[in-house]
Steps between C-alpha positions, in 0.01 A plus 500: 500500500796746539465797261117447439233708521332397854112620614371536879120428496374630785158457681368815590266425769695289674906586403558120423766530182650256265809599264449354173709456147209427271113610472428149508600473849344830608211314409562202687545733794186649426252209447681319783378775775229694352124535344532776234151516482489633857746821427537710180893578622556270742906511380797667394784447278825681565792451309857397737751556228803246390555225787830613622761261633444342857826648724619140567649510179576866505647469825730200471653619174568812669671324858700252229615869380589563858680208576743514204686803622455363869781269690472635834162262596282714511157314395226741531228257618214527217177284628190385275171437649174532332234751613146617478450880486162683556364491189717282306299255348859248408789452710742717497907503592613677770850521557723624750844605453745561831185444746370873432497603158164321358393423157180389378329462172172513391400463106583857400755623745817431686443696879866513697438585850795624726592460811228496783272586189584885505645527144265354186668497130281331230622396175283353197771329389823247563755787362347774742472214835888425425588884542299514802670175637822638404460824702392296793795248494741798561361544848583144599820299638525203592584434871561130628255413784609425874399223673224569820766493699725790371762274293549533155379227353775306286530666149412288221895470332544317851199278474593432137849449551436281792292292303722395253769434716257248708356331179894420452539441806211266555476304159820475381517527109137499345483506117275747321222352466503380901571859578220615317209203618607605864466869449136417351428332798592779737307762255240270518457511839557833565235585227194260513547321781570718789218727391151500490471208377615346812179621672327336203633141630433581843240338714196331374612568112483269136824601460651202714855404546578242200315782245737770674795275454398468088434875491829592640664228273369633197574867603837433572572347166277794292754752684798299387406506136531900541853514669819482329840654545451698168182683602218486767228741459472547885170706442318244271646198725293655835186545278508179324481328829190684639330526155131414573456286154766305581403149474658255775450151509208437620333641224373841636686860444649650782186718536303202516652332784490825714129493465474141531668594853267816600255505765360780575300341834895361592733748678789281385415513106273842459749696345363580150777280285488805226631750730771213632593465155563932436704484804706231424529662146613823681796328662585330232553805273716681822666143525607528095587839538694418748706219398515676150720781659714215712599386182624777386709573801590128601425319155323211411717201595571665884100543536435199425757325701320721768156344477707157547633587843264235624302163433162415629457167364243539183521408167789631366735551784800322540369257756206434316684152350592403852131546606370294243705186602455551846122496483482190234702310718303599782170379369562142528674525816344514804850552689632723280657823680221736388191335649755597841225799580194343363469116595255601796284714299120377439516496149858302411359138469206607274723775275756124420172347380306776291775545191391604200494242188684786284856499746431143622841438316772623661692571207191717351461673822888639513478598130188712506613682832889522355317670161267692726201491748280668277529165262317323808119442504341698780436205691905361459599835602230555826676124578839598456400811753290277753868295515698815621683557137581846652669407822708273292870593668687676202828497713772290232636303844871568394532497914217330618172606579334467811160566386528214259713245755742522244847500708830668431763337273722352715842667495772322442761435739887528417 
């Protein structure tokens, strides 16, 4: 619709609106709500003008303008989250730029707001709204945030740095391509899972373990087909993941599942899913912006040695292999080390005895989880969960373990 001629039919009596590209569909407004028989002019027709550019679009090709001449980490925090003005009769984007400075859009206009709403500058179109921003962004620097308790909170060349000294530190030499599975699993967490779509699995929810287990499989691999150490779109990696059409594996988009989840009559779950989904898109842009200025400070291969500073045992991570084994032998075994925690519990004797047919083969059962969790059937993968997959010790018992019983190579005696 951008750059055609748009219409607001409006109800006079009552104010009720629609905004419309065609006469046809002012006149599907019209018979939809009204007898014409009953009124001689019971509407009017107003033209908007052109349908200018939502500022999403505006305003990240202006910030990517920002960030270019930038090195110094400053990421003015842009969030997205959609709104309903008086009067509006769509959604509209509202969009805030350092906390105070406020733009929102409606089909005609671009309305920039300053700080504590004393200053108002409109602009009808994207040129005029990237002067505005640019007078604006010369009244801003960027100061690093202290901690509640009056220390400065470790500056991100640390954190960075430190990262990729620990993912040497901890794993050794990793290849590319292990490098870049465990960094998907870190941005995977740190992107859908420890967000709101944790409160979606909470509780009383559909979304049960073995389908989170799938979901986060099949995540972790969709962000690893976007990373490479030639170019990662940090921006369009965050979105991506929180992209309501996404389709996981059970079928639905991500959309889909969030409403599956909602329940408006359940504390736990009555978060509207839609407005989850513009916040997590909000951090994900800040996120990309982010990591898109890292990169050019730290570069690629350091930053992503820096999202491999640790391991927490999914798909993908080093220790994933070891897991794998562990559990497979484990399932036949009774005595094996990691039934140590769960041999009392009330379900162990039923959980040996309720295998699926699919991963009744050992052999089967290791394959599908080696290529992947989200290869399982949802009742494989709820099984695989019931039997403590995640609590699986990860450790690689080069000294012993005492979780596992395993004991420490003897040393040798000269």
């Amino acid at each position: 619709m951008k750059n055609s001629v748009l219409w607001r039919v409006v109800d006079n009596d009552s104010g009720a609106e629609a905004i419309v590209s065609t006469p046809a569909e002012a006149v599907a407004f019209i018979n939809s709500r009204f007898d014409t028989d009953e009124n001689d002019e019971p509407f009017s027709f107003t033209e908007v003008g052109p349908f200018v550019l939502k500022p999403l679009g505006v305003i990240t090709a202006w910030a990517a303008k920002q960030d270019d001449g930038r090195t110094d980490g400053r990421t003015a925090p842009i969030t997205i989250r959609p709104v309903v003005t008086d009067g509006a009769i769509d959604k509209c984007d509202d969009v805030v730029l350092w906390g105070d400075v406020q733009v929102t859009w409606d089909h005609d206009v671009y309305t920039v707001n300053g700080p504590d709403g004393f200053e108002c500058n409109v602009a009808d179109s994207a040129a005029e709204l990237n002067e505005i921003l640019d007078e604006y962004a010369t009244d801003y620097e960027y100061v690093e945030p202290e901690r509640s308790d009056g220390h400065a909170r470790p500056s991100q060349r640390e954190l960075i740095r430190y990262g990729a000294q620990e993912c040497a530190s901890r794993f050794g030499h990793l290849d590319d391509d292990a490098l870049l599975w465990l960094a998907a699993t870190r941005i995977t967490l740190a992107l859908w899972r420890n967000t709101p779509v944790e409160n979606w699995h909470a509780g009383r929810s559909p979304l049960h373990d073995g389908m989170m287990m799938r979901i986060n499989a099949a995540t972790t691999r969709f962000v690893r087909s976007m990373l490479s150490f030639d170019h990662v779109d940090w921006v369009a990696v965050g979105l991506a993941i929180v992209n309501p059409s996404r389709v996981l594996p059970t079928g639905q988009s991500v959309l889909e599942l969030g409403l599956a989840c909602h329940s408006p009559d359940d504390p736990a779950h009555e978060d509207d899913p839609r407005d989850d989904l513009a916040e997590m898109a909000q951090d994900a842009i800040g996120w990309g912006r982010a990591y898109r200025l890292h990169e050019q400070e730290f570069g690629l291969r350091p930053l992503i040695e820096f999202f491999c500073a640790f391991d927490n045992g999914w798909f993908g991570a080093p220790s994933w292999g070891r897991i794998v084994d562990r559990f497979v032998a484990a399932v036949d075994d009774r005595e094996h080390g990691h039934w140590r925690v769960h041999r009392d519990k009330p379900w162990f004797d039923e959980w040996f005895t309720s295998r699926p047919a699919d991963i009744a083969d050992n052999a089967e059962l290791r394959r599908l989880l080696l290529a992947g969790p989200d290869l399982l059937s949802e009742a494989a993968a709820e099984w695989c969960v019931e039997g403590a997959i995640g609590y699986v010790c990860r450790d690689d018992h080069a000294n012993g373990c005492g979780r596992c019983g395993v004991p420490p190579a003897t040393e040798s005696s000269n």
